[in-house]
Each structure stands twice: as structure tokens, then as C-alpha cells.
CHARMM-style PDB file with segment names, atoms N, HN, CA, C and O in Angstrom:
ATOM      1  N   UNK     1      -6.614   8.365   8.597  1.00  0.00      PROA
ATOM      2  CA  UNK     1      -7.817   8.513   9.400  1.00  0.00      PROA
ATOM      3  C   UNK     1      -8.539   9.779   8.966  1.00  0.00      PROA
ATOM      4  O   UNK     1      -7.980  10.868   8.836  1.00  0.00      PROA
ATOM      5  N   UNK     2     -10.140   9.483   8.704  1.00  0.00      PROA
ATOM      6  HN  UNK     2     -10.594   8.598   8.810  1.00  0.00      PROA
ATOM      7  CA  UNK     2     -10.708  10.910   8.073  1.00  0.00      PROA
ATOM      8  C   UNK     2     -10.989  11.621   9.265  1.00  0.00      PROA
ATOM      9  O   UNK     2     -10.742  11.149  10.375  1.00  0.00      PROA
ATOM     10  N   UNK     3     -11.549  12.855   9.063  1.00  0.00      PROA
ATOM     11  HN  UNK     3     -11.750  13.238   8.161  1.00  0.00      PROA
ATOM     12  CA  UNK     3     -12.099  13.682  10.297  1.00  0.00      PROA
ATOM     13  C   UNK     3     -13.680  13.708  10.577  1.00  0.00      PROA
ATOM     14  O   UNK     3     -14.134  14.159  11.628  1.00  0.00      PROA
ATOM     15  N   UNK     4     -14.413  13.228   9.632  1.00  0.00      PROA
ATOM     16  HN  UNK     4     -14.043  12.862   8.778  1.00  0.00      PROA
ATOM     17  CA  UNK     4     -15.331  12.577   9.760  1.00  0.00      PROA
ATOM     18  C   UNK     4     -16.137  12.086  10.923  1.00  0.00      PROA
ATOM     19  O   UNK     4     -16.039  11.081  11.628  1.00  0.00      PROA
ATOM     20  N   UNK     5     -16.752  12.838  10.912  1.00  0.00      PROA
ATOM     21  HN  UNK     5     -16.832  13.654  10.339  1.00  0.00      PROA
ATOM     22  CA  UNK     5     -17.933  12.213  12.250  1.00  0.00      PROA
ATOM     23  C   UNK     5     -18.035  10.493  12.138  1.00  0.00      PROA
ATOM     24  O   UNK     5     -17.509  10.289  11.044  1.00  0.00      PROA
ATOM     25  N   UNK     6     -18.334   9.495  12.552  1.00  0.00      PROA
ATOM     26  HN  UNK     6     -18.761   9.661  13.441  1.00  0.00      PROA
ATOM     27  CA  UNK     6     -18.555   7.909  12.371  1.00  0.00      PROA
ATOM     28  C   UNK     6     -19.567   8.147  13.650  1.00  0.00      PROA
ATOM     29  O   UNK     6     -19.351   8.982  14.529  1.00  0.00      PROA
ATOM     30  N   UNK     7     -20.815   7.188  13.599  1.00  0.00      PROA
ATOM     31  HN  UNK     7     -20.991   6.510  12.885  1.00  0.00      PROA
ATOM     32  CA  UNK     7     -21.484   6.752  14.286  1.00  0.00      PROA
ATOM     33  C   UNK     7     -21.717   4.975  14.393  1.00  0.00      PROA
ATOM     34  O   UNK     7     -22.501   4.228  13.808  1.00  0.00      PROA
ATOM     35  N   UNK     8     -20.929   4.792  15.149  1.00  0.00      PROA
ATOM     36  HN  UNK     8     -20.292   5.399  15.624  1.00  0.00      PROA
ATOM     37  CA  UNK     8     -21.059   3.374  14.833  1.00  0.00      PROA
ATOM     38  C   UNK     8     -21.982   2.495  16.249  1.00  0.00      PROA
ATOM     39  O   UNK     8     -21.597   2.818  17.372  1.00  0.00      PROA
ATOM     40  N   UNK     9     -22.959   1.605  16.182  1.00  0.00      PROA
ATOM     41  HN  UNK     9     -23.272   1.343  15.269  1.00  0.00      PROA
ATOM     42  CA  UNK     9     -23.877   1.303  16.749  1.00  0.00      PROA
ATOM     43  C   UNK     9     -24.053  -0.641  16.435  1.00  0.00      PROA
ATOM     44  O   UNK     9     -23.755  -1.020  15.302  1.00  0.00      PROA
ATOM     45  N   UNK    10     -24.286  -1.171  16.947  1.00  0.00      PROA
ATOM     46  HN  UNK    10     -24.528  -0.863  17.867  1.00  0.00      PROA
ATOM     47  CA  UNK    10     -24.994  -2.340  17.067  1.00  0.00      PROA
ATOM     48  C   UNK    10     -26.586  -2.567  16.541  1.00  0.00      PROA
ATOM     49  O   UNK    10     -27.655  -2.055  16.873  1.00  0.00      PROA
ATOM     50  N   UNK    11     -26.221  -3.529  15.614  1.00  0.00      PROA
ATOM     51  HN  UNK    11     -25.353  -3.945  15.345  1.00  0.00      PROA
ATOM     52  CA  UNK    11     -27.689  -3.769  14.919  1.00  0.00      PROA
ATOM     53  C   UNK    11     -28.117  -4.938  14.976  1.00  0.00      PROA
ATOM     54  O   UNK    11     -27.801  -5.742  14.099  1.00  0.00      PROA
ATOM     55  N   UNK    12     -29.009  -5.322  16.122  1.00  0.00      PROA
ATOM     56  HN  UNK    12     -29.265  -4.669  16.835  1.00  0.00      PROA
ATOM     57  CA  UNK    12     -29.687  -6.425  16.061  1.00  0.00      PROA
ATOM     58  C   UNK    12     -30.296  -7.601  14.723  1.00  0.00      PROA
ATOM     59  O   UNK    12     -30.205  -8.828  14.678  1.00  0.00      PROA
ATOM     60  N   UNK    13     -30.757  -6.874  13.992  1.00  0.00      PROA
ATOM     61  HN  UNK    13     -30.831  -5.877  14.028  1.00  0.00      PROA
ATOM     62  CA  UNK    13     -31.537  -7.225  12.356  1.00  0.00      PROA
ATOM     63  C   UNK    13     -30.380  -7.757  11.530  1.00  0.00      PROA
ATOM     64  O   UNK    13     -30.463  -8.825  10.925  1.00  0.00      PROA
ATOM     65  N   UNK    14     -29.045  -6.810  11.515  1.00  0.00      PROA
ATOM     66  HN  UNK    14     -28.977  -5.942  12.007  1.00  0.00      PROA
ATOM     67  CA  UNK    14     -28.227  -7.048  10.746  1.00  0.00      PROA
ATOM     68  C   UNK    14     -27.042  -7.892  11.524  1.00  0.00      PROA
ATOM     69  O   UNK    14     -26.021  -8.059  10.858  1.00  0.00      PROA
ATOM     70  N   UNK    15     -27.057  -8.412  12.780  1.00  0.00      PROA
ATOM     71  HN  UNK    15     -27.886  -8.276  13.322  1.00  0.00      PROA
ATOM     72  CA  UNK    15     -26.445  -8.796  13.642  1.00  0.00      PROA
ATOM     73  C   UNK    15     -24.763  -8.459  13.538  1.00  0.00      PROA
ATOM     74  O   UNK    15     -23.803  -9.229  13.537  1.00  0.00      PROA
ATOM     75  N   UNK    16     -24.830  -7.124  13.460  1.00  0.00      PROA
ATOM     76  HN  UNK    16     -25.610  -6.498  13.462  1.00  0.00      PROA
ATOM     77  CA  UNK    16     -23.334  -6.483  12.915  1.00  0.00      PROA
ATOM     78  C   UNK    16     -23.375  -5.273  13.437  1.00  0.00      PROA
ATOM     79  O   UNK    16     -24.397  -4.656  13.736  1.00  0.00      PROA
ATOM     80  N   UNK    17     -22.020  -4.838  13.578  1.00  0.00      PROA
ATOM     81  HN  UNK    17     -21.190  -5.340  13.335  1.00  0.00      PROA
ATOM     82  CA  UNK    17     -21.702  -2.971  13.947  1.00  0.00      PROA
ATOM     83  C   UNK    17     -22.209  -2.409  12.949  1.00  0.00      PROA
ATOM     84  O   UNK    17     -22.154  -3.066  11.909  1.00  0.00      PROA
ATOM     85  N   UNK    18     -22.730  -1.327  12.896  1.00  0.00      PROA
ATOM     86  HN  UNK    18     -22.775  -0.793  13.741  1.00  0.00      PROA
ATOM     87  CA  UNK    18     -23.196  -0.341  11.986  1.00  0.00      PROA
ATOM     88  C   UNK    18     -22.027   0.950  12.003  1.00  0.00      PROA
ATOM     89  O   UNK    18     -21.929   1.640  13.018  1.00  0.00      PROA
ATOM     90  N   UNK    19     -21.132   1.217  10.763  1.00  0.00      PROA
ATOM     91  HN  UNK    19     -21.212   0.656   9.938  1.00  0.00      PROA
ATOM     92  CA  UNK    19     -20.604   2.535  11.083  1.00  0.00      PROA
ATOM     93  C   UNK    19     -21.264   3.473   9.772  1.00  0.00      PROA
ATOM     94  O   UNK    19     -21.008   3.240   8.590  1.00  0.00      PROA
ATOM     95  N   UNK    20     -22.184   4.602  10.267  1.00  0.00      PROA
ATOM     96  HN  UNK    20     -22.392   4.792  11.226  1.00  0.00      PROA
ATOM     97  CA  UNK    20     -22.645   5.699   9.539  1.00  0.00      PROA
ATOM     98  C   UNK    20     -21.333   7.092   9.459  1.00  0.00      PROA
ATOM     99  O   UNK    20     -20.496   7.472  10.278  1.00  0.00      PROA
ATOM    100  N   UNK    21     -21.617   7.454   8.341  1.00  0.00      PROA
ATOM    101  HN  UNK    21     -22.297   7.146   7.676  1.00  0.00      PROA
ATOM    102  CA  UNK    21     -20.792   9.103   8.279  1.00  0.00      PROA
ATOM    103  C   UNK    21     -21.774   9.802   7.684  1.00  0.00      PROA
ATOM    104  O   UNK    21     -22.220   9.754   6.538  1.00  0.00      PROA
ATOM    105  N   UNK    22     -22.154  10.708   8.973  1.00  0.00      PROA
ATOM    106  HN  UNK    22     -21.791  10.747   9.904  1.00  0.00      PROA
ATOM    107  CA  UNK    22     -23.492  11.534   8.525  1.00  0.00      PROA
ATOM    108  C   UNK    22     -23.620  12.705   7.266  1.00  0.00      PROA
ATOM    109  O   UNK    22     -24.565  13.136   6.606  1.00  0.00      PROA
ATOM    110  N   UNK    23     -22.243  12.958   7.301  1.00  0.00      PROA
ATOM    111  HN  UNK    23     -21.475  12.607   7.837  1.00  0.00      PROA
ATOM    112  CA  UNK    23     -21.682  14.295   6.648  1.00  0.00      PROA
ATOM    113  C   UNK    23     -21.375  13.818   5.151  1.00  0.00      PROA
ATOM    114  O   UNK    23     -20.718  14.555   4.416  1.00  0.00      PROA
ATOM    115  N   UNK    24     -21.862  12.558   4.694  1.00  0.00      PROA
ATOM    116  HN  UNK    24     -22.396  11.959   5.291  1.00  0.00      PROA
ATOM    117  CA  UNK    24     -20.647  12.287   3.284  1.00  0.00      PROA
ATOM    118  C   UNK    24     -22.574  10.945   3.134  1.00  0.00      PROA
ATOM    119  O   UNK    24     -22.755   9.926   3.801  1.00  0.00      PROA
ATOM    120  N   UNK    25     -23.510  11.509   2.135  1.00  0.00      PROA
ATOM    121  HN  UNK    25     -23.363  12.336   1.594  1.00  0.00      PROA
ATOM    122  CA  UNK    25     -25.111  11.009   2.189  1.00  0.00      PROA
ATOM    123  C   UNK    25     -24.755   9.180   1.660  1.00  0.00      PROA
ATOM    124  O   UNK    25     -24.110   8.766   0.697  1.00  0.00      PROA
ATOM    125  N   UNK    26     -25.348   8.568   2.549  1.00  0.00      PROA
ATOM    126  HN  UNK    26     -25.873   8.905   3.332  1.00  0.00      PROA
ATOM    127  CA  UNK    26     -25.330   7.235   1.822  1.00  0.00      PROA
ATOM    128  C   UNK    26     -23.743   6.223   2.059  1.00  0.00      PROA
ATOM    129  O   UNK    26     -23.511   5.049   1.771  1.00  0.00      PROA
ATOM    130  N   UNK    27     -22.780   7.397   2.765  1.00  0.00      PROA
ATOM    131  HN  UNK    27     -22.968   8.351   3.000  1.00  0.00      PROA
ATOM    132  CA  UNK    27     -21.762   6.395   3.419  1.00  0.00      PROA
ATOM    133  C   UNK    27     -21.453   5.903   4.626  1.00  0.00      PROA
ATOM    134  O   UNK    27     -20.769   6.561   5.410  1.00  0.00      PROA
ATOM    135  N   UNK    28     -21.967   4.567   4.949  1.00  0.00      PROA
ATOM    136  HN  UNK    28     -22.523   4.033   4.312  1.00  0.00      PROA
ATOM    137  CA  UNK    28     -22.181   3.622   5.808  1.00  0.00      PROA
ATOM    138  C   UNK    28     -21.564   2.226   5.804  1.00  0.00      PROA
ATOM    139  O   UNK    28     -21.885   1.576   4.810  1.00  0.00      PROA
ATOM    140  N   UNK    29     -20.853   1.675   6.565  1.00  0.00      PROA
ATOM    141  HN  UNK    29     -20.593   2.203   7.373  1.00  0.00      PROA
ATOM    142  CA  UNK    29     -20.105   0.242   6.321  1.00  0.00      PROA
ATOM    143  C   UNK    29     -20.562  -0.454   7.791  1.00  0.00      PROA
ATOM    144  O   UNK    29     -21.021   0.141   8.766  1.00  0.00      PROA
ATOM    145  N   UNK    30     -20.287  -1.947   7.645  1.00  0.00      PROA
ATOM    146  HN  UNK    30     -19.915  -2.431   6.853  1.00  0.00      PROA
ATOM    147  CA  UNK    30     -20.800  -2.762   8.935  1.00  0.00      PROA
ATOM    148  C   UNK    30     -19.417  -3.555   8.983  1.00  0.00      PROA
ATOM    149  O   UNK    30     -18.362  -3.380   8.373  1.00  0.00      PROA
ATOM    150  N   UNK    31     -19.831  -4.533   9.978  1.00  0.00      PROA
ATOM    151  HN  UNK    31     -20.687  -4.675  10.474  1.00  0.00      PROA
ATOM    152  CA  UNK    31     -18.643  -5.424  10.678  1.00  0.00      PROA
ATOM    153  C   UNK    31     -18.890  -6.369  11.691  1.00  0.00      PROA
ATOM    154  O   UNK    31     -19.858  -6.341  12.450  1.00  0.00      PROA
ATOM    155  N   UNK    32     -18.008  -7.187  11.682  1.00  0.00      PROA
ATOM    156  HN  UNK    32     -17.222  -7.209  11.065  1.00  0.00      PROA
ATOM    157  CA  UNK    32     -18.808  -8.023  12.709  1.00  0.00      PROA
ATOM    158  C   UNK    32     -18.451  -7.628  14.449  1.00  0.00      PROA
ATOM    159  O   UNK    32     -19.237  -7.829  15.376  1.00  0.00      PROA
ATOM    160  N   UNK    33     -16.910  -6.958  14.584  1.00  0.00      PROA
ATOM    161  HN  UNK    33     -16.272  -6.795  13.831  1.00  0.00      PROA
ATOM    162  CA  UNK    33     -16.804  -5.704  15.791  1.00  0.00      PROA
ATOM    163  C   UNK    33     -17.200  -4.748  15.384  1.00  0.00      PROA
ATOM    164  O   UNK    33     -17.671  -4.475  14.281  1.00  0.00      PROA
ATOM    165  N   UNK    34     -16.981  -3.986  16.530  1.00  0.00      PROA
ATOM    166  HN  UNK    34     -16.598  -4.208  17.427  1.00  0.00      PROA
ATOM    167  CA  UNK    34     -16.718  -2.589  16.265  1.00  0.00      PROA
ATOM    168  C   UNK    34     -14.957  -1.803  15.541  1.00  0.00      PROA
ATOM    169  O   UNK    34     -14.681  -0.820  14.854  1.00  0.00      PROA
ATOM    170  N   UNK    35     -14.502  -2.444  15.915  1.00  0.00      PROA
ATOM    171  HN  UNK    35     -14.726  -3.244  16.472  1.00  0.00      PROA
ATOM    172  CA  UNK    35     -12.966  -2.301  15.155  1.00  0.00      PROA
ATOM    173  C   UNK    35     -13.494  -2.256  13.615  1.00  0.00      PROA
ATOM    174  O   UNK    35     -13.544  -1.243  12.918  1.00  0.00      PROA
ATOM    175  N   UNK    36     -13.880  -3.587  13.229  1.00  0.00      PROA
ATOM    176  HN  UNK    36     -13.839  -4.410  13.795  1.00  0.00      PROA
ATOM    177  CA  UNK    36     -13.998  -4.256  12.073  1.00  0.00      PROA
ATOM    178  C   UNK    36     -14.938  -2.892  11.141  1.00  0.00      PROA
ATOM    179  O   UNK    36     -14.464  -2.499  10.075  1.00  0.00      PROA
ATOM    180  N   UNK    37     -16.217  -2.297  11.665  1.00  0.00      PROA
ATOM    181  HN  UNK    37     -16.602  -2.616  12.531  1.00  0.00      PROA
ATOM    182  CA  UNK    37     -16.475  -1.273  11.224  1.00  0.00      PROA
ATOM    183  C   UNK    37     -15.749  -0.110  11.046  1.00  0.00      PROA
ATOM    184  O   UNK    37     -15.444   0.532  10.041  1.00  0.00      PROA
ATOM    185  N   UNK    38     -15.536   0.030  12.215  1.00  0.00      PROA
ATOM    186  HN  UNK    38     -15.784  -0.491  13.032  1.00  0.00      PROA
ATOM    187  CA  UNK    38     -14.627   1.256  12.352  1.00  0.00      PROA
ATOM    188  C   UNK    38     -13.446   1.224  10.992  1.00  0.00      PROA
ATOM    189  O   UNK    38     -13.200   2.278  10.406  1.00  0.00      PROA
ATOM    190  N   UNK    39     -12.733  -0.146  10.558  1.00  0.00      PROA
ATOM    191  HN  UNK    39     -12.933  -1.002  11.034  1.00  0.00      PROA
ATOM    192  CA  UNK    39     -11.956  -0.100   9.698  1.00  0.00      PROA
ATOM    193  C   UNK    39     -12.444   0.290   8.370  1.00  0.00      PROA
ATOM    194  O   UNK    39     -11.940   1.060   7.552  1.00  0.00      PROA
ATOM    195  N   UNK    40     -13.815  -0.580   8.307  1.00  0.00      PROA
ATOM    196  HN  UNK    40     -14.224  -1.206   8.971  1.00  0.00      PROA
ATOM    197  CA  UNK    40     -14.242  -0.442   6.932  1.00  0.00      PROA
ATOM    198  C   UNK    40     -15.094   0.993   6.502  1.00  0.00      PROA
ATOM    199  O   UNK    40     -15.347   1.264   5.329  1.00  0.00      PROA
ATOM    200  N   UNK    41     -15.451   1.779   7.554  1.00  0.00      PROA
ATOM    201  HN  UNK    41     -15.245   1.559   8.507  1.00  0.00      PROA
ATOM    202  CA  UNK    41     -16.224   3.065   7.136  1.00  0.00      PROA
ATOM    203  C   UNK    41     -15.064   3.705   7.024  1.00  0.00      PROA
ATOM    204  O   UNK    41     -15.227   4.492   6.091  1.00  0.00      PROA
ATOM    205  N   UNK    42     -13.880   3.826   7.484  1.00  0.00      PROA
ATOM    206  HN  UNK    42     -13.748   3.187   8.241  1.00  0.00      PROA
ATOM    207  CA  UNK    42     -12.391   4.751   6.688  1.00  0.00      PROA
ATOM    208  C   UNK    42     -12.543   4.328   5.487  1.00  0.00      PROA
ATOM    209  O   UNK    42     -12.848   5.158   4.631  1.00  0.00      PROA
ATOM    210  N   UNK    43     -12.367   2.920   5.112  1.00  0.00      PROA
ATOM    211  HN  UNK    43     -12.119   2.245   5.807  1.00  0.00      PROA
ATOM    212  CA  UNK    43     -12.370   2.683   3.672  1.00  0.00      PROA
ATOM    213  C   UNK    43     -13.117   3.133   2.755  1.00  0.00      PROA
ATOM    214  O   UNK    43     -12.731   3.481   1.639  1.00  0.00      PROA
ATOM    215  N   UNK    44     -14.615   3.163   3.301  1.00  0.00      PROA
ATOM    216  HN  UNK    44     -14.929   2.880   4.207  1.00  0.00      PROA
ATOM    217  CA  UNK    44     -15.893   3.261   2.482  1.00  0.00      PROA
ATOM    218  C   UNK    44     -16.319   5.371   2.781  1.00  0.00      PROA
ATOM    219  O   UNK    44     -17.410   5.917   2.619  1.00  0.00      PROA
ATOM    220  N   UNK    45     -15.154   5.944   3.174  1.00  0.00      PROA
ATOM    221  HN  UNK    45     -14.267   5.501   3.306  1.00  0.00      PROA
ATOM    222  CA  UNK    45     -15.154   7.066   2.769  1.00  0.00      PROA
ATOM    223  C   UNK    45     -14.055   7.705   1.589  1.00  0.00      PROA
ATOM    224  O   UNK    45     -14.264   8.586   0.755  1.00  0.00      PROA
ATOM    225  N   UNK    46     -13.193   7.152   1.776  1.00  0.00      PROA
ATOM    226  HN  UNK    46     -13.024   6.436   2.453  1.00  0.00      PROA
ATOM    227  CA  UNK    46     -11.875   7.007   1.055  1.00  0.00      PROA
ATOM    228  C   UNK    46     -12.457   7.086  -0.402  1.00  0.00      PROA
ATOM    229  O   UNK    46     -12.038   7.821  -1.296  1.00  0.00      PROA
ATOM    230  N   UNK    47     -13.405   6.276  -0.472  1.00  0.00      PROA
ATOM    231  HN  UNK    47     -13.745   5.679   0.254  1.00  0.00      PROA
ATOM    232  CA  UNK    47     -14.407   5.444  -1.646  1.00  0.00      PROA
ATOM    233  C   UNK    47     -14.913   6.878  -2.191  1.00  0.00      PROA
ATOM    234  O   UNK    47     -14.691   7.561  -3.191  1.00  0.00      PROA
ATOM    235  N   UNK    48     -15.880   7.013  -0.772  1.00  0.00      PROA
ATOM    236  HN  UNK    48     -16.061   6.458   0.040  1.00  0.00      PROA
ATOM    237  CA  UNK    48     -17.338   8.282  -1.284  1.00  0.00      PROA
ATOM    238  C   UNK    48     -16.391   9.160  -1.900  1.00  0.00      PROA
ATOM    239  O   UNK    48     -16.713   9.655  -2.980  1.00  0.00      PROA
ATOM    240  N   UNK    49     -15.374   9.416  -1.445  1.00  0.00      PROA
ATOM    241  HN  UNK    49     -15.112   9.014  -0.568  1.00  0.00      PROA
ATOM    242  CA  UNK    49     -14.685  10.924  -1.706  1.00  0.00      PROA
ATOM    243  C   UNK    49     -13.833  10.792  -3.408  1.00  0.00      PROA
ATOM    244  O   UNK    49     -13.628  11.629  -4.287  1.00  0.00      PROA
ATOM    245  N   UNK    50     -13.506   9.299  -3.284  1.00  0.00      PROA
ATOM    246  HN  UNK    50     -13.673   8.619  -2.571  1.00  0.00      PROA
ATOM    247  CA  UNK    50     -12.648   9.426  -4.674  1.00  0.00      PROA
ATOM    248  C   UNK    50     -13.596   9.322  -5.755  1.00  0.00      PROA
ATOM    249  O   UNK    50     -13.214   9.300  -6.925  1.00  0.00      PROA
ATOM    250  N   UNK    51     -15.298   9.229  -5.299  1.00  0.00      PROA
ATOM    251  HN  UNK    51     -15.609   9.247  -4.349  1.00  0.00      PROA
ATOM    252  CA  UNK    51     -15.885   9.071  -6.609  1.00  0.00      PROA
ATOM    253  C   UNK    51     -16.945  10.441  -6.916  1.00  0.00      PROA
ATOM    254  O   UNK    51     -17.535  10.657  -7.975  1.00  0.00      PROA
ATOM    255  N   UNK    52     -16.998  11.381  -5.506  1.00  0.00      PROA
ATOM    256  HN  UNK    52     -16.519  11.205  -4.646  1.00  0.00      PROA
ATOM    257  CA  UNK    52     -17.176  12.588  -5.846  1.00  0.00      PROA
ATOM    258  C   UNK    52     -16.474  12.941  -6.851  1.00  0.00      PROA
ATOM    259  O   UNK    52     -16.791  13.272  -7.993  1.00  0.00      PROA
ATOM    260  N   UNK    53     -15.185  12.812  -6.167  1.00  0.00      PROA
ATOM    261  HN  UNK    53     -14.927  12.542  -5.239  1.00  0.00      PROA
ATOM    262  CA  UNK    53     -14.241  13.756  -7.355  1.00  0.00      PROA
ATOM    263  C   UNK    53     -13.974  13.564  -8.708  1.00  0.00      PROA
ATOM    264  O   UNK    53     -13.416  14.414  -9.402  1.00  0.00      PROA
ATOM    265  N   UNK    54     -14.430  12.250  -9.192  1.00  0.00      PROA
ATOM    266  HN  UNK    54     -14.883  11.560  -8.628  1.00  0.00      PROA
ATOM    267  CA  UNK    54     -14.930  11.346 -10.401  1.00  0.00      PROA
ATOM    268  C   UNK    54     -15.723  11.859 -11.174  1.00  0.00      PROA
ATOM    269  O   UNK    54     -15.673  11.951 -12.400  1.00  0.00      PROA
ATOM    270  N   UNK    55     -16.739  12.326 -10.202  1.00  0.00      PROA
ATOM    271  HN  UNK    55     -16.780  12.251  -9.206  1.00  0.00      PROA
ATOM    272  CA  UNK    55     -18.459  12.421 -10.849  1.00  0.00      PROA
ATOM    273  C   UNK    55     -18.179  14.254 -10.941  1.00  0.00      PROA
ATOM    274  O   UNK    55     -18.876  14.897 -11.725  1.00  0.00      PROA
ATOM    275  N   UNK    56     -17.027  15.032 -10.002  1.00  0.00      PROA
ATOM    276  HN  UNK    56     -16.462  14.509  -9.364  1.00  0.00      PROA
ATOM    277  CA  UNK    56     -17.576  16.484 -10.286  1.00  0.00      PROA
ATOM    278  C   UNK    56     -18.132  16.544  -8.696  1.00  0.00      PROA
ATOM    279  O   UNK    56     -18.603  17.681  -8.669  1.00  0.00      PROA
ATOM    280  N   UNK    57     -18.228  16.285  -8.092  1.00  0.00      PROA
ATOM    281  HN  UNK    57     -17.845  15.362  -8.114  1.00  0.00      PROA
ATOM    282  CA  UNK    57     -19.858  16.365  -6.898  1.00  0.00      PROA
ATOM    283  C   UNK    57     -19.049  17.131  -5.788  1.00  0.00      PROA
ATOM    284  O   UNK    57     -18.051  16.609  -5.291  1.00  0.00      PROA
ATOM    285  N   UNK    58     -19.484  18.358  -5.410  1.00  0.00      PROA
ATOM    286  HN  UNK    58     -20.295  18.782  -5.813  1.00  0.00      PROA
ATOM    287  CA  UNK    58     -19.020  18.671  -4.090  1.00  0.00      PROA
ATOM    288  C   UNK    58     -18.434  17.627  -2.847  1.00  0.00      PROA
ATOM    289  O   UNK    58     -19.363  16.859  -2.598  1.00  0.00      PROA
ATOM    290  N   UNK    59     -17.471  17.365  -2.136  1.00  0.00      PROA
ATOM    291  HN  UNK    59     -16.717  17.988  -2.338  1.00  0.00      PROA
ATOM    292  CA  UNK    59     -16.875  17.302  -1.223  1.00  0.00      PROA
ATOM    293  C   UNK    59     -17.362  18.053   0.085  1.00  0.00      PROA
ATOM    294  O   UNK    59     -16.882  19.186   0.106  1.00  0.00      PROA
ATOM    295  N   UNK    60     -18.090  17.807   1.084  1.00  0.00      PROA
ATOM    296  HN  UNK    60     -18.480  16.886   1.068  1.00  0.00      PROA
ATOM    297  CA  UNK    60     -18.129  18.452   2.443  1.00  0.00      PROA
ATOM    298  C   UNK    60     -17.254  18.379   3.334  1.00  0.00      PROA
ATOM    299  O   UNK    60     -16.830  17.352   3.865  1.00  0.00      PROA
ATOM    300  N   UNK    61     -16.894  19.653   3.571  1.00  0.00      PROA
ATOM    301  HN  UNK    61     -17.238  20.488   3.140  1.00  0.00      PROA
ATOM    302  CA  UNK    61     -15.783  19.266   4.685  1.00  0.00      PROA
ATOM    303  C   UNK    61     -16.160  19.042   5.857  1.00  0.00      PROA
ATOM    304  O   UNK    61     -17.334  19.225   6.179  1.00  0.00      PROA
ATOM    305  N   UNK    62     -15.039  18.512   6.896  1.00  0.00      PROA
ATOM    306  HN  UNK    62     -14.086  18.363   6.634  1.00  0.00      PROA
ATOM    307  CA  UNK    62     -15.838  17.414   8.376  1.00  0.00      PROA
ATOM    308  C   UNK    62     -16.423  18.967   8.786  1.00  0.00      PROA
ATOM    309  O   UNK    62     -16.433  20.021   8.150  1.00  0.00      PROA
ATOM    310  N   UNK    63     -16.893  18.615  10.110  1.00  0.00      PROA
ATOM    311  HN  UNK    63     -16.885  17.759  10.626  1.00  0.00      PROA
ATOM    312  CA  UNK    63     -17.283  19.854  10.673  1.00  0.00      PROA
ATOM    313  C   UNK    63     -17.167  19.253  12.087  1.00  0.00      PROA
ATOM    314  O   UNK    63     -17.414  19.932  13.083  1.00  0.00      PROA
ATOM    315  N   UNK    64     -16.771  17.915  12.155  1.00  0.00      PROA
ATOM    316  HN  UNK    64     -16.570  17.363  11.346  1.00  0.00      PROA
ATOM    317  CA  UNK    64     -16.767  17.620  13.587  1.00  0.00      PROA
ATOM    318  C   UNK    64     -17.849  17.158  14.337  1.00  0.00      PROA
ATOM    319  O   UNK    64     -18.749  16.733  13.613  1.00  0.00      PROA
ATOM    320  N   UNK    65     -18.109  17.083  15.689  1.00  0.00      PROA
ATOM    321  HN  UNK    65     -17.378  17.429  16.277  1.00  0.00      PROA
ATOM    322  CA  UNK    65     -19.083  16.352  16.257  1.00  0.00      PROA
ATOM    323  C   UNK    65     -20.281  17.090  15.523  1.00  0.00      PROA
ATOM    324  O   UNK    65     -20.345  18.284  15.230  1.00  0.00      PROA
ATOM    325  N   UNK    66     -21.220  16.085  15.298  1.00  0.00      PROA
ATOM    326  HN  UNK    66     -21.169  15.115  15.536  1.00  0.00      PROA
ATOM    327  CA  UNK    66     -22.413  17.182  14.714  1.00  0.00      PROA
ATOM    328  C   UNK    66     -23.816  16.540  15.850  1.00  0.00      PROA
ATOM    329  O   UNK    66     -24.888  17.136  15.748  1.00  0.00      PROA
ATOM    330  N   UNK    67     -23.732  15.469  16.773  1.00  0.00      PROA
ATOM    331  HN  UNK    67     -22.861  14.985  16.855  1.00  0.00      PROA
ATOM    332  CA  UNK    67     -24.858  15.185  17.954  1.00  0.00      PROA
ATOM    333  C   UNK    67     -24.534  14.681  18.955  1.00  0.00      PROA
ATOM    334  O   UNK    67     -23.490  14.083  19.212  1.00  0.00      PROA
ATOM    335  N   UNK    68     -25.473  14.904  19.631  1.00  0.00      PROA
ATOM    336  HN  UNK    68     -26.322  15.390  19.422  1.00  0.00      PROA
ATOM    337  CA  UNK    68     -24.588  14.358  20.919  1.00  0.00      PROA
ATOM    338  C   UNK    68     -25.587  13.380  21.442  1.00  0.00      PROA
ATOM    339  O   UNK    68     -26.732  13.170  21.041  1.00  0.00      PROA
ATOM    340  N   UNK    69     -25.025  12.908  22.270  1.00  0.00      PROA
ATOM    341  HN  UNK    69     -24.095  13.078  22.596  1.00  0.00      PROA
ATOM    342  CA  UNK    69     -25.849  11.508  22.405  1.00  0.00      PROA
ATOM    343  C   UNK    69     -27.048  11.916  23.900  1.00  0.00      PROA
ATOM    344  OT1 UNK    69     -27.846  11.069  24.300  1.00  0.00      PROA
TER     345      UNK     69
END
């Protein structure tokens, strides 16, 4: 489990969970629950992070809640 902020939300358009990670640009996964997101944005950071480290690219570390609702 990352430490990673997740924002995960309901999307009408895409008729799917939306899970965003605000902290890691451009990593976002959907689902048809919320579980189902929730599973796949762990994965789809797992991802961002092993291809930073691929490419060279800084790594941000979590910082924790970053908004509040």
C-alpha cells in the first residue's frame, strides 16, 4: 500500500470510479467500484514510480493529505 494521497470519485461520462494521485503528475486509474479503483491506482503507481526510476525522473515523496474536502 503506497502513502500516497488517492482521490477517488464517481464519474458520470466515464460511468466508472475515478482514482487520481495528485502527488505522482498524470497517475490516475478507474474501475467499475470503488475497491476496483482503489486496487488499480496502487498498481498504476507502482508503475509511475518504476518508470521514474527508468527514465532518471525525480520521485516525490507522499506528503499526506494535501485537501480537504
Amino acid at each position: 500500500m503506497s502513502k500516497y494521497e488517492i482521490i477517488i470519485y464517481w464519474s458520470g461520462e466515464d460511468d466508472s470510479f475515478i482514482a487520481e494521485v495528485p502527488e505522482l503528475p498524470g497517475c490516475a486509474a478507474d474501475g467499475a467500484s470503488y475497491q476496483e479503483a482503489l486496487t488499480n491506482a496502487e498498481a498504476i503507481i507502482a508503475e509511475w514510480i518504476e518508470t521514474a526510476k527508468e527514465l532518471g525522473r525525480p520521485i516525490p515523496q507522499p506528503k499526506g493529505r494535501l485537501q480537504f474536502a
